[in-house]
C-alpha positions in Angstrom: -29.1 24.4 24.9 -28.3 21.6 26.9 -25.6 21.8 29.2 -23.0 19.6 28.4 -23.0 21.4 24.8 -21.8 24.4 26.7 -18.4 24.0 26.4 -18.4 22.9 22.7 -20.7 26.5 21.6 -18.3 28.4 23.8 -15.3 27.2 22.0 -16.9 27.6 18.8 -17.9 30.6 19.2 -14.2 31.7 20.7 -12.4 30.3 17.3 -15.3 31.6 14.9 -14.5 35.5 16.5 -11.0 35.0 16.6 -10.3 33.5 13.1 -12.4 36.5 11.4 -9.8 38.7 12.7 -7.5 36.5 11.6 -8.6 36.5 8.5 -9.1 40.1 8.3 -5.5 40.8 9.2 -3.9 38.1 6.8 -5.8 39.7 3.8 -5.1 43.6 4.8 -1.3 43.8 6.1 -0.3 42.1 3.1 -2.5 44.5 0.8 -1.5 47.4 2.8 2.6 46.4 1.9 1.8 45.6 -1.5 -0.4 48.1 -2.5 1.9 51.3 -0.3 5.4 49.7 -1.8 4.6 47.6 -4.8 7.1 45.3 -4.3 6.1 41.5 -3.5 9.1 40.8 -1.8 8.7 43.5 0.7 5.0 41.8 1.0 6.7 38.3 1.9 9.4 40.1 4.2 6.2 41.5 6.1 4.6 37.9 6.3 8.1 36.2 6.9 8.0 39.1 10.0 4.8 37.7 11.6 4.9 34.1 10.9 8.5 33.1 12.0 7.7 34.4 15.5 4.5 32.8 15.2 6.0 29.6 15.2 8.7 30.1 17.7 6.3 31.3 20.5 4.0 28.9 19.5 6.8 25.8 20.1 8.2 27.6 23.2 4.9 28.4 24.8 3.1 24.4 25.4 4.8 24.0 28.5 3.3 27.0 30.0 -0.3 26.1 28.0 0.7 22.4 30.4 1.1 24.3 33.1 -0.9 27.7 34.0 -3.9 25.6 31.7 -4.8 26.4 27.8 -8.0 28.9 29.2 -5.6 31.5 31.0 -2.9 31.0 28.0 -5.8 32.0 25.5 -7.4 34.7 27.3 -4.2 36.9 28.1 -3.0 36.1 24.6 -6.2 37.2 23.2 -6.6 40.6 25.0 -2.4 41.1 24.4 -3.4 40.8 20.8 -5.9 43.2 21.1 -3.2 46.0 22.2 -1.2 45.4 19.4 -2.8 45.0 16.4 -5.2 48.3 17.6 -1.8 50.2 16.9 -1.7 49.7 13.1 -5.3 51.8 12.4 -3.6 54.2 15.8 -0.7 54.9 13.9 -2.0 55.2 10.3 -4.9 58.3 11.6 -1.8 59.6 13.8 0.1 59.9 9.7 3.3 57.5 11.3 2.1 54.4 9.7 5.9 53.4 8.1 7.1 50.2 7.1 9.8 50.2 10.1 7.1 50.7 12.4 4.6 48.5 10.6 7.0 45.6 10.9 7.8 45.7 15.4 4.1 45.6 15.3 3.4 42.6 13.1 6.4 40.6 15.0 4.4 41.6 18.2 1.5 39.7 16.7 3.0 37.1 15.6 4.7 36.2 19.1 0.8 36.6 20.5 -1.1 34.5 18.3 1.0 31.4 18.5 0.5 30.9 21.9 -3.2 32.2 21.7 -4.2 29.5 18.9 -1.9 26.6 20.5 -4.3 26.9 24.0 -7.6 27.2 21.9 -6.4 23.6 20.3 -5.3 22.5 23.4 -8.8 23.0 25.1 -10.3 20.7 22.4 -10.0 17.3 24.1 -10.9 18.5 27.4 -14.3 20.2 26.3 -15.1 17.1 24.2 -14.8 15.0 27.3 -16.8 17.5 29.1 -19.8 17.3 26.5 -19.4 13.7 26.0 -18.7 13.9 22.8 -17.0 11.9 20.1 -13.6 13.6 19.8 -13.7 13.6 16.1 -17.0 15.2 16.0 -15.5 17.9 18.0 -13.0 18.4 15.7 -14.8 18.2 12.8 -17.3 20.9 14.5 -13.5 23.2 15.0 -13.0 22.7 11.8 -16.1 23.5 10.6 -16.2 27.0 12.6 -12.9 27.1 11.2 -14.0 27.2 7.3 -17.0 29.2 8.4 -14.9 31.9 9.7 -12.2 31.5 6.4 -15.3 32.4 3.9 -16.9 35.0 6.5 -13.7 37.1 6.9 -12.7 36.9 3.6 -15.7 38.3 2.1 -15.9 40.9 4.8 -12.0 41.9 4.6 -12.2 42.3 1.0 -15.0 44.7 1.4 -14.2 46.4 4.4 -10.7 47.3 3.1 -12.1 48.4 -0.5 -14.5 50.7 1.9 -12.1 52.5 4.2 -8.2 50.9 3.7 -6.1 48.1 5.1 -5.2 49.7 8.0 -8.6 51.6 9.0 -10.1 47.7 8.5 -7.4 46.5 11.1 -9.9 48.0 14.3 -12.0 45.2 13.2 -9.0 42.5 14.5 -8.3 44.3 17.2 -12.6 43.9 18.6 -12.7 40.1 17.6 -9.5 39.5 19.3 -11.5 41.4 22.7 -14.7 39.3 22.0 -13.0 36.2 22.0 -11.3 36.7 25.4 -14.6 37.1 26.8 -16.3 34.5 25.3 -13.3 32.3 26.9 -13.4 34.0 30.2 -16.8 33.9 31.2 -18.3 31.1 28.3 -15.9 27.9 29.0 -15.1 26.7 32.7 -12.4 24.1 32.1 -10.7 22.3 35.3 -7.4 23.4 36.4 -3.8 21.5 35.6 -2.6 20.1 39.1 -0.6 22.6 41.1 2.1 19.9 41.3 2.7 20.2 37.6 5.1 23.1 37.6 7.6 21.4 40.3 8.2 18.5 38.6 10.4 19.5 35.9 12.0 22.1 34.4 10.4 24.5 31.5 12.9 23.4 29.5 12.5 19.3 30.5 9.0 19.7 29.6 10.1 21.3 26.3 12.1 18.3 25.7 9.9 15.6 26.7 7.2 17.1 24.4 9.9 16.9 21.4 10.6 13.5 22.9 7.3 12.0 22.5 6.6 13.8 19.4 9.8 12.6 17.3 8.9 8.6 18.2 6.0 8.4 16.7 6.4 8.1 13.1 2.3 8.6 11.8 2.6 12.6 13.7 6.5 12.9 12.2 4.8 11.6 8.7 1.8 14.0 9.0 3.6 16.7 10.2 6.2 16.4 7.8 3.9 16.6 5.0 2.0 19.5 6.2 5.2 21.7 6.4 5.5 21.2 3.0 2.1 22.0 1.9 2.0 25.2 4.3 4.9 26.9 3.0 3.0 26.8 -0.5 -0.2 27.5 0.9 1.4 30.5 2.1 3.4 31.1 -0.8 -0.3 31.2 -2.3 -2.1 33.4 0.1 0.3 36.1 0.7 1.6 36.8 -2.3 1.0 34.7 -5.6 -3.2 35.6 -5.1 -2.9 39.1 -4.3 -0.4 40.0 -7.1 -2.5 38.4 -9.5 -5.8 40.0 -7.9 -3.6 43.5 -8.4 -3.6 42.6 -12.1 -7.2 41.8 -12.9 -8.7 43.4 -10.0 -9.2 44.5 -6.6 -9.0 43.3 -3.0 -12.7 42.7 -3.5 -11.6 40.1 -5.8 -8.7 38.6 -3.7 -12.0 38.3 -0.5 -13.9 36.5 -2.9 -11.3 33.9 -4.0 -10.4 33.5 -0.4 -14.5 33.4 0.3 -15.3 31.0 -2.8 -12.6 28.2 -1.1 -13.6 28.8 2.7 -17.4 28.4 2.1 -16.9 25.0 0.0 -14.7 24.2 3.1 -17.5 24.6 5.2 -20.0 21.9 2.9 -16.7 19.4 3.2 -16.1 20.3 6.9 -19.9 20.0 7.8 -20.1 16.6 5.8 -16.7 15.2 7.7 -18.1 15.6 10.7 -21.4 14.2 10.1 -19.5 10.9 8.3 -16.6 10.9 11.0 -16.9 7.6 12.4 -16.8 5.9 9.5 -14.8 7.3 6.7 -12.0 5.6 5.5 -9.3 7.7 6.9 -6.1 7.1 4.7 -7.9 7.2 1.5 -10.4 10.6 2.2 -7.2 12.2 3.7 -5.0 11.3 0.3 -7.3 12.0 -2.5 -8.7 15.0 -0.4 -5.2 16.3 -0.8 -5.0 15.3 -4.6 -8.2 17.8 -4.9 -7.3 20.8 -3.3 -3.6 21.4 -3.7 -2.2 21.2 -7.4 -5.7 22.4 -9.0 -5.3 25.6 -7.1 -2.1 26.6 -9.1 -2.2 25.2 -12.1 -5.6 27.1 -12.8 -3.7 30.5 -12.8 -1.1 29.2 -15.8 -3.7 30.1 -18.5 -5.7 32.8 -19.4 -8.5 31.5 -17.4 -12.1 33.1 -17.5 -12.7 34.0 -13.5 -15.9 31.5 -13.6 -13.9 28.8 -14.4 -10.8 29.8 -11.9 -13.6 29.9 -8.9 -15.6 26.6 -9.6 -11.5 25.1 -9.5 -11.4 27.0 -5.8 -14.6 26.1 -4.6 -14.0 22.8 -5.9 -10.3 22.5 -3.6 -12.2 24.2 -0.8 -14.9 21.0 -0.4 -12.1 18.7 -0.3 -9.9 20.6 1.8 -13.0 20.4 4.3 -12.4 16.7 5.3 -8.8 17.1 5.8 -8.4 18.9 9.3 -11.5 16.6 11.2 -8.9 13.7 10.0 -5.6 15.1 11.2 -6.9 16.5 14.5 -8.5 13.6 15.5 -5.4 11.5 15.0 -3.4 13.9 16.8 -5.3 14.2 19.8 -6.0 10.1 19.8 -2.4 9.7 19.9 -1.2 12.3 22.9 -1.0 11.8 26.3 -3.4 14.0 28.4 -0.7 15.4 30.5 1.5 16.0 27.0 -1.5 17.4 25.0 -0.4 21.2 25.6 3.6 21.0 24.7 3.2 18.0 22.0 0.1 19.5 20.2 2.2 23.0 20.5 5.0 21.4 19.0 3.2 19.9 16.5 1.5 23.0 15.2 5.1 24.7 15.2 6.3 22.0 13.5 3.7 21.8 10.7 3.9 25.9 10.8 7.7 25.7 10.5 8.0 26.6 7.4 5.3 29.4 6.4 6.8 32.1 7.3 9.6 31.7 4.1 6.4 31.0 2.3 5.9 34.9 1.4 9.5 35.0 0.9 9.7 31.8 -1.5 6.3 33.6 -3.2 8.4 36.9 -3.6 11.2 35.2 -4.8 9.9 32.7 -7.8 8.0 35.4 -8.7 10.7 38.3 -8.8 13.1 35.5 -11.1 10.5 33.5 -12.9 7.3 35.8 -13.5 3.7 35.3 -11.7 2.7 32.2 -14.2 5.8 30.4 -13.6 5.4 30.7 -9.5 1.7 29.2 -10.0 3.7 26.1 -11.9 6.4 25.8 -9.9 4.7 25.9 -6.3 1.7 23.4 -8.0 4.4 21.1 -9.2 5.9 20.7 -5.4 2.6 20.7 -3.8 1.7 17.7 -5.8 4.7 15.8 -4.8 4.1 16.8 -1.6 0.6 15.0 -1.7 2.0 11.7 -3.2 3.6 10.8 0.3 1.2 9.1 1.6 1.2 6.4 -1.2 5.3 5.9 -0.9 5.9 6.8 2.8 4.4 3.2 5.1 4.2 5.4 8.5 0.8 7.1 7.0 -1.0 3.7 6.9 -1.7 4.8 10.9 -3.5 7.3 9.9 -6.0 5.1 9.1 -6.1 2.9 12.8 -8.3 4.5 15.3 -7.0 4.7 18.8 -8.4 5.4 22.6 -8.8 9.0 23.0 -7.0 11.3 25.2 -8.3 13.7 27.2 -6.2 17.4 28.5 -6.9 18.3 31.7 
């Protein structure tokens, strides 16, 4: 391995660890509430628990990720995250495993892993400067690791919970979230943000300044606007609408592999967007991309649909799903300051997040007055609209203009 690679494998390997736990936990706490209480809403109150903090901490904490540097931000939050989510299985042997003490626990996380993923994003540009890399191809690689680790964790959380429980299965976060602090720590040497950072301003004028930038630009309002709309389904999808109908026809085996099916076709698309980068049409593979892999996804489920057909629709949404992150990072990072690339690219994954933690909640709900089939329709029908924007909305033409890059100290 060459040296200047260095930085890019460390940070790969960093996200790869830390997104299998991820994944492990966002397939087993909801399982563990659903299949304990039985109730979905109680399943989206549990998500609504872990995401809304989420997305606070992870708006609130750029200006630090500015200021002590993304590497220290990442590594504390990692090993913090490590403490906490090792006291779900610590509870559950010790027979105190209760929903009230389930839930302290899963707001603890919550409030960890914003800041944790904000710094790993925030440390993209710098290590792609570092390698001399194409920025794009650095964040098609992140989102290739991404997928990887989607399909991965899937598979192996399905399994792993059949074998010994959700909460048993939750020792598996707690070790990725260790390994990836290390990896960080002694894998990826990044240079330090000037000392003379912290007097300038405030914490709360750098807040604002980030919010400033951020609300000007009308291509990342556009984007991010968009996204919040497509998350809260997504979520909607993920933490409740899939596992109630996997509790139907199956097992959590099954819900792994429909996770598994749409995270390895994300791979093929991410591997192929990052090879084709520099030249694809931006607007037009970010649009129809969209078209692919949101509606399809729900509208599958409103039949009696044999499981062949329901996993070739997946895999299909997974491929194109593949080429949409490499797009939106890229433009992102091309259109951020370096010295703002912590608080703005914070706020911007706050933003975008804003509104998944009502996504269990909304999932809950449809379901609770409508019936399973008519939440599929209902969140497909949205989701669509939501993709139509950038056809009728003139701000997402910038998508497709490429800019000079920025680079994060």
């Amino acid at each position: 391995m060459t040296r200047p690679l260095r930085p890019i494998v460390a940070l790969a390997v960093a996200e790869i660890v830390s997104l299998l736990g991820t994944r492990l936990s966002m397939l087993a706490i909801p399982w563990l509430v659903l299949t304990t209480t039985g109730d979905p809403l109680l399943t989206g109150l549990v998500g609504f628990a872990e995401m809304l903090p989420y997305v606070l901490a992870k708006a609130l904490g750029g200006p630090l990720i500015d200021r002590l540097g993304a590497r220290r931000i990442s590594i504390t939050a990692d090993l913090a995250s490590m403490l906490a989510v090792a006291l779900v299985p610590l509870l559950h042997f010790a027979g105190a495993l209760r929903l009230e003490t389930l839930l302290p626990i899963v707001v603890l996380l919550g409030t960890l892993r914003g800041p944790a993923d904000a710094a790993k994003q925030a440390m993209i540009p710098a290590v792609a400067a570092l390698a001399n890399v194409a920025l794009e191809r650095v964040t098609g690689i992140v989102g290739t690791i991404d997928r990887l680790a989607g399909a991965l964790g899937a598979a192996a959380a399905g399994a792993l919970v059949v074998a010994i429980g959700a909460a048993p299965a939750l020792a598996a976060t707690a070790l990725t979230c260790a390994l990836a602090a290390l990896v960080v720590a002694f894998g990826l040497r990044l240079p330090r943000p000037a000392p003379a950072t912290a007097a300038k301003s405030s914490y709360l004028a750098d807040l604002g300044e980030g919010w400033r930038y951020f609300r000007t630009d009308p291509v990342l309002v556009g984007i991010v606007g968009m996204i919040a709309v497509t998350n809260l389904f997504d979520q909607a999808y993920s933490a409740v609408l899939l596992p109630v109908w996997a509790s139907l026809v199956g097992d959590a085996a099954l819900l792994g592999s429909v996770f598994a099916t749409f995270s390895a076709a994300a791979v093929a698309g991410a591997v192929l967007a990052t090879l084709l980068a520099p030249r694809l049409p931006r607007l037009l593979v970010y649009t129809t991309a969209f078209l692919i892999c949101g509606a399809p996804r729900y509208l599958i489920f409103l039949a009696d649909t044999p499981l062949l057909a329901i996993f070739i629709v997946v895999a299909t949404a997974g491929f194109a799903s593949g080429f949409i992150n490499p797009i939106i990072s890229a433009v992102i990072f091309e259109r951020i300051p370096a010295p703002l690339v912590g608080r703005v690219n914070s706020l911007i994954g706050a933003v975008s997040w804003g509104l998944i933690p009502f996504g269990g909640l909304v999932g809950g709900a449809l379901i609770a007055a409508f019936g399973l089939k008519a939440a599929f329709a209902i969140s497909g029908l949205v989701y669509f609209a939501a993709t139509m924007l950038p056809l009728a909305v003139p701000a997402f033409r910038g998508i497709g203009r490429r800019q000079a890059e920025a680079v994060s100290p």
